[in-house]
C-alpha positions as CSV (number, residue, x, y, z in Angstrom):
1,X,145.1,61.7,-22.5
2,X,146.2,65.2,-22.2
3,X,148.9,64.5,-25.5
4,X,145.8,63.5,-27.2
5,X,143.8,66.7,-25.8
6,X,146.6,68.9,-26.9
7,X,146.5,67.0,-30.5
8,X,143.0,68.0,-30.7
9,X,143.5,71.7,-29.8
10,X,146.1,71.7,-32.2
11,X,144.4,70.2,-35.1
12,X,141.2,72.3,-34.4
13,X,143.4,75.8,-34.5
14,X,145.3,74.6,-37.5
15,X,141.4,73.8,-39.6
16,X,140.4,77.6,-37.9
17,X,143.1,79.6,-39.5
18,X,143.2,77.9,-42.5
19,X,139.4,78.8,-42.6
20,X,140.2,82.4,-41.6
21,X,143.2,82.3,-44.5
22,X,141.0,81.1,-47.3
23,X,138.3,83.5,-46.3
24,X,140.6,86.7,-46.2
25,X,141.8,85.2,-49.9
26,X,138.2,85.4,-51.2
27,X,137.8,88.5,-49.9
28,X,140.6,89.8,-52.0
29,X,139.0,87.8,-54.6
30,X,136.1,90.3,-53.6
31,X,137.6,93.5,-53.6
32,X,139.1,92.5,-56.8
33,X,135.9,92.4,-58.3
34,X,133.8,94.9,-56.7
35,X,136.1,97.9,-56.1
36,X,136.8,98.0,-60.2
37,X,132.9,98.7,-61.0
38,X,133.1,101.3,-58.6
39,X,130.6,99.3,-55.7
40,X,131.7,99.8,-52.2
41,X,131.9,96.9,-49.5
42,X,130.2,96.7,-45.8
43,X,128.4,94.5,-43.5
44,X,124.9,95.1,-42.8
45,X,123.3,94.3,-39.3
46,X,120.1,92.6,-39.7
47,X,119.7,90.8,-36.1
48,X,120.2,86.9,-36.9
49,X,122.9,87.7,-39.3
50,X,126.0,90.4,-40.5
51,X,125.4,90.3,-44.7
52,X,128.0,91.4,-46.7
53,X,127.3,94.0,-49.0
54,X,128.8,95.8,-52.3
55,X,126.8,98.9,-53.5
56,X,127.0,101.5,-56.0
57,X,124.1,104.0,-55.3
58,X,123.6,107.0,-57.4
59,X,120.2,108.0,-58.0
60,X,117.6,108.5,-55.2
61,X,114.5,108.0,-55.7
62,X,114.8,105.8,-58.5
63,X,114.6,101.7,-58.3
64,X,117.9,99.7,-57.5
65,X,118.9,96.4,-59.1
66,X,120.2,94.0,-56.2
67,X,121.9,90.6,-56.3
68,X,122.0,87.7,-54.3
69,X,124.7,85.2,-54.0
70,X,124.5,81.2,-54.4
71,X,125.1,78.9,-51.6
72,X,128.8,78.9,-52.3
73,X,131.3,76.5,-51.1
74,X,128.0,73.6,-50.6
75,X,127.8,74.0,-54.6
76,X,131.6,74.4,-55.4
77,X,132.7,71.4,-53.2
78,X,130.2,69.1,-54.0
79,X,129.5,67.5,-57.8
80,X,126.0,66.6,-58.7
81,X,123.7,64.6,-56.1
82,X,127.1,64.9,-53.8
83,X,125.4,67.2,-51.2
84,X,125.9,64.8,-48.1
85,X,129.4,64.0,-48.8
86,X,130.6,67.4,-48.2
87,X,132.4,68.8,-45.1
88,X,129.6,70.4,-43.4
89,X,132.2,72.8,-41.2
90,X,133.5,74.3,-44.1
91,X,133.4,77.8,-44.8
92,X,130.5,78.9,-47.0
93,X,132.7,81.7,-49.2
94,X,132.1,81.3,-52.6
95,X,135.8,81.4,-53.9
96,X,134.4,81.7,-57.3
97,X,131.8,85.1,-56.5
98,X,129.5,84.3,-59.7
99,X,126.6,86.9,-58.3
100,X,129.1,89.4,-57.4
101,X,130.7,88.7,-60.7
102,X,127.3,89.1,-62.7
103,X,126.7,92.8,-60.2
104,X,130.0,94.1,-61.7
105,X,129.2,94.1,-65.2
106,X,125.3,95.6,-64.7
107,X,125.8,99.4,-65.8
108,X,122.3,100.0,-63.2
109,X,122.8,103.3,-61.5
110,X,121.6,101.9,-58.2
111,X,123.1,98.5,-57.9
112,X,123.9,96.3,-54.6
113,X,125.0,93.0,-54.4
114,X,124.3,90.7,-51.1
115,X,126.0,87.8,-49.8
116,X,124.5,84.6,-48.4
117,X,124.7,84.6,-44.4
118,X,128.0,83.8,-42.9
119,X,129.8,84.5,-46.0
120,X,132.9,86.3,-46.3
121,X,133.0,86.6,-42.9
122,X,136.5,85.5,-41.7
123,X,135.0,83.4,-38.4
124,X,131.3,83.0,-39.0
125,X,130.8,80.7,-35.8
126,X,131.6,84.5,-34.3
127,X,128.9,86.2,-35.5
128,X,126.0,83.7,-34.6
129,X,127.0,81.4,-37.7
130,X,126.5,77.9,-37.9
131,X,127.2,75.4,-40.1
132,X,123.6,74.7,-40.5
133,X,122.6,77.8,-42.2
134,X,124.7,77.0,-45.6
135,X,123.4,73.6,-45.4
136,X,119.9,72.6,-44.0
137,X,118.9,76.0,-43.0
138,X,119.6,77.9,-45.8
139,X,116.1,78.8,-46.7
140,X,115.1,79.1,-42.7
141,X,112.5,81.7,-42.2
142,X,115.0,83.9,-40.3
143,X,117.2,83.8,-43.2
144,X,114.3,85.6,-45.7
145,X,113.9,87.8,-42.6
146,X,117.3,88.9,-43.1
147,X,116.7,89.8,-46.3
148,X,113.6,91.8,-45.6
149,X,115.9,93.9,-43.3
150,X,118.5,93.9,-45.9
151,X,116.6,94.9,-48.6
152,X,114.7,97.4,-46.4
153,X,117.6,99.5,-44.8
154,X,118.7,100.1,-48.1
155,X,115.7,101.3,-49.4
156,X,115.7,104.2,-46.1
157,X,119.5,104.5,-46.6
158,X,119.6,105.6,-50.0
159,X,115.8,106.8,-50.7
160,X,115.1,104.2,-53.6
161,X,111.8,103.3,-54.9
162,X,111.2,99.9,-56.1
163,X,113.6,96.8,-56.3
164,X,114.8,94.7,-59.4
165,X,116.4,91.4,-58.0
166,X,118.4,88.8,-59.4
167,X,119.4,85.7,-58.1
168,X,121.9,83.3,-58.5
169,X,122.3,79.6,-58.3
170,X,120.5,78.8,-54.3
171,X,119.9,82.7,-53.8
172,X,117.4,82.4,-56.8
173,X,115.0,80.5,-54.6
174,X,115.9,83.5,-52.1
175,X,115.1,86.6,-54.9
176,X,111.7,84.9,-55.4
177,X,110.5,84.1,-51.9
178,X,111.0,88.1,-51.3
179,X,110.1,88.8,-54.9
180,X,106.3,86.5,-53.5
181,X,106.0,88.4,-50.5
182,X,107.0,92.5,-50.6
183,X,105.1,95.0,-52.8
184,X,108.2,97.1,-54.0
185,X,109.7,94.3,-56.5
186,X,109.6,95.5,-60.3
187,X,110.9,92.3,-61.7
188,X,113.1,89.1,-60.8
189,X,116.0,87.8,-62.7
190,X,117.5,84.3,-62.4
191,X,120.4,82.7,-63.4
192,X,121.7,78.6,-63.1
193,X,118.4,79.3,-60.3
194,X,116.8,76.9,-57.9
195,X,114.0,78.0,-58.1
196,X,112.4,74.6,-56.4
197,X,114.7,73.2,-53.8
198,X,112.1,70.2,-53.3
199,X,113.6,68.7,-57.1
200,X,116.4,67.0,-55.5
201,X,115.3,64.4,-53.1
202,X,118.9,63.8,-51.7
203,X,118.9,67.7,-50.7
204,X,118.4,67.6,-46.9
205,X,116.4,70.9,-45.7
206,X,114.7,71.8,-42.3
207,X,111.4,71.1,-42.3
208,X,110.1,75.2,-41.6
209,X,112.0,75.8,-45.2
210,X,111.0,78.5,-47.3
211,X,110.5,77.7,-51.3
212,X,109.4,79.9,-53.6
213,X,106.5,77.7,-54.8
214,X,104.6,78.2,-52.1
215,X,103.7,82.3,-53.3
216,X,102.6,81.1,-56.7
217,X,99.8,83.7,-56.9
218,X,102.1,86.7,-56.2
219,X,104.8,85.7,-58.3
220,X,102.3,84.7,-61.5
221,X,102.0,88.5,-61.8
222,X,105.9,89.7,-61.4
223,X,107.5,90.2,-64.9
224,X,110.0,87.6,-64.7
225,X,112.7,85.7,-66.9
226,X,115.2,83.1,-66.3
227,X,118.5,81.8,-67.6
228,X,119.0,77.9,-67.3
229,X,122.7,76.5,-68.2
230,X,122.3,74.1,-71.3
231,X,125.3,72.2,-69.5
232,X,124.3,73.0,-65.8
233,X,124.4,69.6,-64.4
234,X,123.8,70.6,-60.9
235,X,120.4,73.1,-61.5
236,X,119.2,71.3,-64.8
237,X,116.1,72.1,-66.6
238,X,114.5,70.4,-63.9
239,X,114.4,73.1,-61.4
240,X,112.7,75.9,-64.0
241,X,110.5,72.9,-65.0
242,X,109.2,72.7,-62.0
243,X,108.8,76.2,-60.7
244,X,106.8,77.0,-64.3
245,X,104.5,74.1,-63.3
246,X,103.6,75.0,-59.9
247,X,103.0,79.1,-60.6
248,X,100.5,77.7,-63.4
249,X,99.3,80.2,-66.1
250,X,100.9,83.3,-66.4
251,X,102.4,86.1,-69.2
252,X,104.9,86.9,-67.0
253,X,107.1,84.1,-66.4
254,X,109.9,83.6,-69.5
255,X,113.5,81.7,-70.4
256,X,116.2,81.7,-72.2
257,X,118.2,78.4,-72.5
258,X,122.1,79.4,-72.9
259,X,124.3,77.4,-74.5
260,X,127.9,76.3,-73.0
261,X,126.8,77.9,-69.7
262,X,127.0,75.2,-67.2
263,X,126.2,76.1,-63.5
264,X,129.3,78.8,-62.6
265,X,130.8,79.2,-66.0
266,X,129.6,80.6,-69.2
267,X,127.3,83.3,-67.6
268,X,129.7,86.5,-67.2
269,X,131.2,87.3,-70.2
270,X,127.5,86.9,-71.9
271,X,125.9,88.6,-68.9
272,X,126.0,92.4,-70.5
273,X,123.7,90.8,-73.7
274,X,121.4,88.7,-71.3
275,X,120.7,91.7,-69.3
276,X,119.3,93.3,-72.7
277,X,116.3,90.7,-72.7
278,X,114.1,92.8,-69.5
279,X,111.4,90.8,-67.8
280,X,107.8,92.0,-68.9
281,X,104.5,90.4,-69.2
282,X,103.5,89.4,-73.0
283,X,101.0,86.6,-74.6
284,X,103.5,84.6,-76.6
285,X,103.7,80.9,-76.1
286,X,106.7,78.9,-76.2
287,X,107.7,75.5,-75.5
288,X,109.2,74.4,-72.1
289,X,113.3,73.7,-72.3
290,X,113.6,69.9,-72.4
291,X,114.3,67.7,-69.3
292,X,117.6,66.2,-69.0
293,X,118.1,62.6,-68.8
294,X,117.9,62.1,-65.6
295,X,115.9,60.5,-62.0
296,X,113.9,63.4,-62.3
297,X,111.5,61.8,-63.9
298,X,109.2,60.3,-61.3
299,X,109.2,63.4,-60.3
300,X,106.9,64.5,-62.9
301,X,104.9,61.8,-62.6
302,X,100.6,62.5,-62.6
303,X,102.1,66.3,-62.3
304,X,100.4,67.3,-65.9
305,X,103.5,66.5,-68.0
306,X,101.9,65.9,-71.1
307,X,98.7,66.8,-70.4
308,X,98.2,69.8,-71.6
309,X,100.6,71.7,-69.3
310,X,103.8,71.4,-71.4
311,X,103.2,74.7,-73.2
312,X,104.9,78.0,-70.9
313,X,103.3,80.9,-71.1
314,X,107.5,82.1,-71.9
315,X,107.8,84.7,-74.2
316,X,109.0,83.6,-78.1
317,X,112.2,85.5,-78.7
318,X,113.7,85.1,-75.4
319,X,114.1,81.0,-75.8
320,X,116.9,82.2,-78.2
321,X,120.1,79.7,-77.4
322,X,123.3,82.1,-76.6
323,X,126.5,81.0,-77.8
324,X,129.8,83.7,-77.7
């Protein structure tokens, strides 16, 4: 018995440091990105949760463009409809940083980039972390409030006025819950977003989950576009699909469908261009990008899919398909 207890320690110290070693490694990865476009690192307290930071802040009293990670290792471990198979214990560090990637190569004079909770944090079960807030949790109320903290410090910190936010991959959902419920967001950017977590049916969420559907009014009138990966197989046309559907009628709300962008690759080098095409409200109709084939479909079922509601309200030119 106490050979077998021993085993266990063992085994359990050996899965901790290799956790803590992998996590130091992205945070090279990190530094490696951040430190070159001049945006400085630190954690930021906001009660639930320590959320790492990069900022570059210049201009008081002017807006500030700020980024939010996807849900990292849930996404990178796990292929499409693979989300229960995954290790939920693992460390949610992104090794491949695709927000903080996109945040280095914006030229925005107040820029910050914000990780998902627990992230880059070498032992997250250390700093009130659990494995259930990069899995079921990850759109818990006290999450968004973390945000709201986030998003406010920074505003007192540095004197800004107003917020552009973009979103990556899960932290899209997160961009447009705050974008649906503070009065200082300008705009709202989205990239490979899910922007409806409820799509997927095998995605297991707590039931007091926060989805960005649910502030269709606010967000109808937020000047708004969004990038969907031609060959994302994990957020497919799907999720926009259905987030279009549910904010109903609005000149606000456009897309660009980029070709060989899948859901982590294909988006950075392009990412300087994309950023050309700014959100704004305009009367120019355009048709939806085309669902995959897929389950998805019963989905749609008695929604309004071809009834009608299968014309955006997307602005013309930005449906352009990007190619490098």
């Amino acid at each position: 018995m106490k050979i077998k207890s021993l085993l266990s320690l063992s085994l359990v110290s050996l899965t901790l440091a290799a956790c803590g070693a992998q996590t130091h490694i992205n945070q090279e990865t990190a530094s490696r990105i951040g430190m070159p476009a001049f945006m400085v690192e630190r954690f930021l307290p906001t009660g639930n949760f320590d959320l790492n930071v990069w900022e570059r802040m210049h201009r008081p009293g002017q807006p500030m463009t700020v980024y939010i990670e996807g849900d990292g290792g849930i996404i990178q471990t796990a292929g499409k409809d693979e989300f229960k198979k995954i290790d939920i214990d693992q460390n949610p560090t992104p090794q491949n940083p695709v927000g903080l990637h996109l945040a280095s190569r914006d030229l925005s004079k107040n820029l910050a980039y914000i990780a998902r909770p627990c992230q880059f944090i070498k032992f997250p079960e250390e700093k009130g972390c659990s494995a259930s807030y990069w899995q079921e949790k990850r759109y818990a109320p006290e999450v968004i409030e973390g945000y709201q903290t986030a998003l406010n410090e920074m505003k007192a910190r540095y004197g800004t006025k107003g917020i552009h936010l973009v979103g990556f991959g899960g932290g899209a959902n997160i961009a447009a819950i705050l974008a649906g419920t503070r009065d200082d967001v300008l705009s709202l950017r989205t990239v490979a977003g899910n922007l409806n977590p409820a799509v997927d049916q095998n995605t297991v969420l707590a039931g007091d989950s926060m989805n960005a559907i649910n502030y269709a009014d606010q967000l109808a009138r937020i000047p708004q576009h969004h990038f969907v990966g031609a060959a994302d197989e994990i957020i497919t046309p799907a999720y926009y699909h259905s987030y279009r559907q549910n904010i109903g009628q609005s000149d606000c709300i456009h897309y660009s469908l980029i070709q060989d962008a899948d859901h982590t690759l294909g988006w950075v080098e392009k990412w300087p261009e994309l950023l050309k095409l700014e959100p704004q409200c305009a009367t120019v109709h355009t048709d939806l990008p085309p669902l995959p084939d897929s389950n998805y479909g019963d989905y749609y079922k008695g929604s309004g899919y071809n009834k009608g509601l299968t014309r955006s309200y997307d602005k013309g030119p930005t449906s352009t398909k990007y190619s490098k």
